[in-house]
N, C-alpha and C positions, 0 to 999 in steps of 0.2 A: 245346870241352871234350870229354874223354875219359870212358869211361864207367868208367874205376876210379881216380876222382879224390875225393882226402879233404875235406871239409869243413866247418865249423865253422855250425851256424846257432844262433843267438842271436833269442831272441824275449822281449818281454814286452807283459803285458795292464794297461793303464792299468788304477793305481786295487786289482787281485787281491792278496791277500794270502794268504802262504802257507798251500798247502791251498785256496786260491781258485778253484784253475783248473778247468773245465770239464772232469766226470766224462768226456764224451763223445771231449773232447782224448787223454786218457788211453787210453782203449780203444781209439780208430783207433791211436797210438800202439804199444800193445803187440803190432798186426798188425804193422806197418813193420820190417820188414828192412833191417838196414844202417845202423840210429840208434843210438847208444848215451848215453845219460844220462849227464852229467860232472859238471855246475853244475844248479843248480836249473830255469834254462831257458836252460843250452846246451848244447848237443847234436853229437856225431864222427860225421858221415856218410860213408857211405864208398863211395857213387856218386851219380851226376849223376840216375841217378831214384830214388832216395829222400830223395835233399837234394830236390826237385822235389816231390816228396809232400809231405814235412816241413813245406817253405814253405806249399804249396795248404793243408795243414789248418793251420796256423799263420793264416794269412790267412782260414779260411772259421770259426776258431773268435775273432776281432777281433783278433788278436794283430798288435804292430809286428814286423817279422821282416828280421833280415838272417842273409846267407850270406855267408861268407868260403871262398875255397879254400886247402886248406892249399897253399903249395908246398915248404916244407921244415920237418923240424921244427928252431929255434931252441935246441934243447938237443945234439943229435949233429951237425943238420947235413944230415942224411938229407933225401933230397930225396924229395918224398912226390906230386908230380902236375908236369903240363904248362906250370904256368898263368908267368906271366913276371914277379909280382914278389911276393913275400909279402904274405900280406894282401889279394889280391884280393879287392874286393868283387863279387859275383857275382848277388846282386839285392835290393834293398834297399824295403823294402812299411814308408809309413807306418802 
C-alpha cells in the first residue's frame, strides 16, 4: 500500500445507539488528521496511517471495524489509489 491511498472504514459498536458512542472515541477522533465523517460511522481516510489509527482506536474503543480501499470512484471513474480491484478489503477486526 501507498501512503496517499483513500479509504473507507466502516465500524460499529454492538448494541450503541445513536449518541451512544464513547465520549473518549470522539476526542482521539477530532486529533486524527486525514478522517473525514460521511455516514454516522463511516468514515474517508485519506492515508494508510490514519486509516491505521482509525482502525487501532476503533478496535481499542470494542468497535467491529473494516477498511476498504477506495480504488476508483464509481461515479466519474477517477481512479483514486494503487489497490487492484474495487472494494479491497484491507483489514477487517470482529
Amino acid at each position: 500500500m501507498v501512503e496517499d491511498a483513500t479509504f473507507i472504514v466502516i465500524m460499529d459498536l454492538d448494541g450503541a445507539k445513536s449518541g451512544g458512542m464513547p465520549r473518549a472515541f470522539y476526542r482521539a477522533l477530532e486529533k486524527l488528521q486525514g478522517a473525514t465523517r460521511i455516514q454516522k460511522s463511516v468514515y474517508l481516510v485519506t492515508s494508510v496511517s490514519a486509516m491505521k489509527e482509525l482502525v487501532d482506536l476503533g478496535r481499542g474503543c470494542g468497535f467491529s471495524v473494516q477498511a476498504f480501499e477506495v480504488v476508483k470512484d464509481a461515479l466519474t471513474g477517477e481512479k483514486k489509489g494503487k489497490g487492484e480491484a474495487l472494494g479491497q478489503l484491507i483489514v477487517s477486526y470482529p
